[in-house]
N, C-alpha and C positions, 0 to 999 in steps of 0.2 A: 353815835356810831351806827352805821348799816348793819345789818344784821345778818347781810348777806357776809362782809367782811368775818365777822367774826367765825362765821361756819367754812371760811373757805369754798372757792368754787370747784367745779369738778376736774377742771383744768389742773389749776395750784396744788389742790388737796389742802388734807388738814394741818402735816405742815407748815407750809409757806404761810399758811393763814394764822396760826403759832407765831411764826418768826414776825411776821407782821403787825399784831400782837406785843409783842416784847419779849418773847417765849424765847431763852437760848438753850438748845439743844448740844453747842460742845462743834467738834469736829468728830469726824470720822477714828474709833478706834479711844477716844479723850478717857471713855469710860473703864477700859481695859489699862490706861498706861504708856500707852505706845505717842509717838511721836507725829505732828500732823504731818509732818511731808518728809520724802527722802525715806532713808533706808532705815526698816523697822516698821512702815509705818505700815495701815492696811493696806491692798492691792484692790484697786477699783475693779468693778464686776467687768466692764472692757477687756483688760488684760487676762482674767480670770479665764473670760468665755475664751480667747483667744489662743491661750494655754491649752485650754484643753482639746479645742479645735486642732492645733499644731500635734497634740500627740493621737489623737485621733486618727490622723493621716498618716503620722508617720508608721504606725500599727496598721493600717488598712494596707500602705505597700509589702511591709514587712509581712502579711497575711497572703497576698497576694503574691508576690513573686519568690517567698523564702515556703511556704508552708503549702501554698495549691499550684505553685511553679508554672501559673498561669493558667491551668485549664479548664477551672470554672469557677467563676462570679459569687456564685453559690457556697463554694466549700470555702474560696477565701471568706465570703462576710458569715459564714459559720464561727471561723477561726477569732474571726476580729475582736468579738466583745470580749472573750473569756483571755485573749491576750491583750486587750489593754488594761484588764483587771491585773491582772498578772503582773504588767508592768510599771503602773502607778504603783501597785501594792510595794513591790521591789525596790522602784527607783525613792521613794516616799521613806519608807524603812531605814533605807542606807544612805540617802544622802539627802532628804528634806524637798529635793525637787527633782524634774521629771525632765524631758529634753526641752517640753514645750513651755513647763514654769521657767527655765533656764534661759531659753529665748526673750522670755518678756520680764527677765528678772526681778519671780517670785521663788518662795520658798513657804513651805508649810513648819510653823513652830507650836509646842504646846507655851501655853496662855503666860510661861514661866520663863519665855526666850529660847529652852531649850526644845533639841531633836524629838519628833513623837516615835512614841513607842509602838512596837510591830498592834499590839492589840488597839491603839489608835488608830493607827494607819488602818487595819483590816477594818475596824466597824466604820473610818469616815469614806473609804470606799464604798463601800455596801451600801450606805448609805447615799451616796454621790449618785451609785448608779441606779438608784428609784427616781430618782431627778426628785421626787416634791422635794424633800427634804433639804435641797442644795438650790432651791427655787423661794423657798420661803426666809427670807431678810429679815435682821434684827434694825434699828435704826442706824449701826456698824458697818451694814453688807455682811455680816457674819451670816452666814448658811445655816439652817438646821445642824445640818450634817458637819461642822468642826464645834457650833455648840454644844454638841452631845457625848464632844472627846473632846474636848476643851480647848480648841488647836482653831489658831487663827494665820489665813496666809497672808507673808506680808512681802513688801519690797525688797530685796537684796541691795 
């Protein structure tokens, strides 16, 4: 066997060069319980980023035309972060997902199926909003940041 094979290339990673190998690593989520496709299962980082994208915006008009009633750039994107903190934290608490999880039909659960609890919710925000923490992937896509509140988001 090549030796290169066995170390995977920089392209593949190590990995593909695992799986090619004989290595099975499971599906997405296999090791938690959850289901590979359809509802329950994990929400791919696509959707995720997407989510979040969508409530991002919809807080930046909300910031802009309800809170600086348009008269400068500046005091709206003051407004912005500590209002979308605000509003993940809220929308997360009371109903599992946010307008833009809602869009791309996700929902945040603890590891148990059930709603997370407000001190979940606050520390996987906090967390969210250092970005590393929600940057760094388990072989799941699980985040730092819901492995530390034990809450994984999934498909609705």
């Amino acid at each position: 066997m090549d030796t290169r094979e066995a170390l995977g290339s920089w392209i593949d990673g190590p990995k593909a060069a695992a799986e090619k190998m004989g290595a099975d690593f499971g599906f997405r989520g296999e090791r938690l319980g959850l289901p590979r496709e359809g509802s329950g299962s994990i929400a791919g980082p696509g959707r995720r980023l997407g989510a979040l994208v969508v409530d991002s915006w919809l807080v930046a008009l909300i910031s802009f035309g309800l809170i600086a009633k348009g008269s400068s750039a500046g005091t709206a994107n003051m407004w912005t972060t500590p209002l979308l903190f605000t509003v993940i934290v809220l929308m997360l608490a009371t109903t599992g997902t946010t307008v833009g999880k809602r869009l791309f039909g996700l929902r945040v659960v603890r590891l148990d199926g059930g709603r997370a609890t407000i001190p979940q919710v606050l520390l996987r925000t906090v967390l969210l909003f250092l970005v590393v923490p929600a940057l760094v992937w388990d072989r799941d896509t699980r985040g730092l940041h819901d492995k530390a509140v034990g809450t994984v988001e999934v498909r609705i």
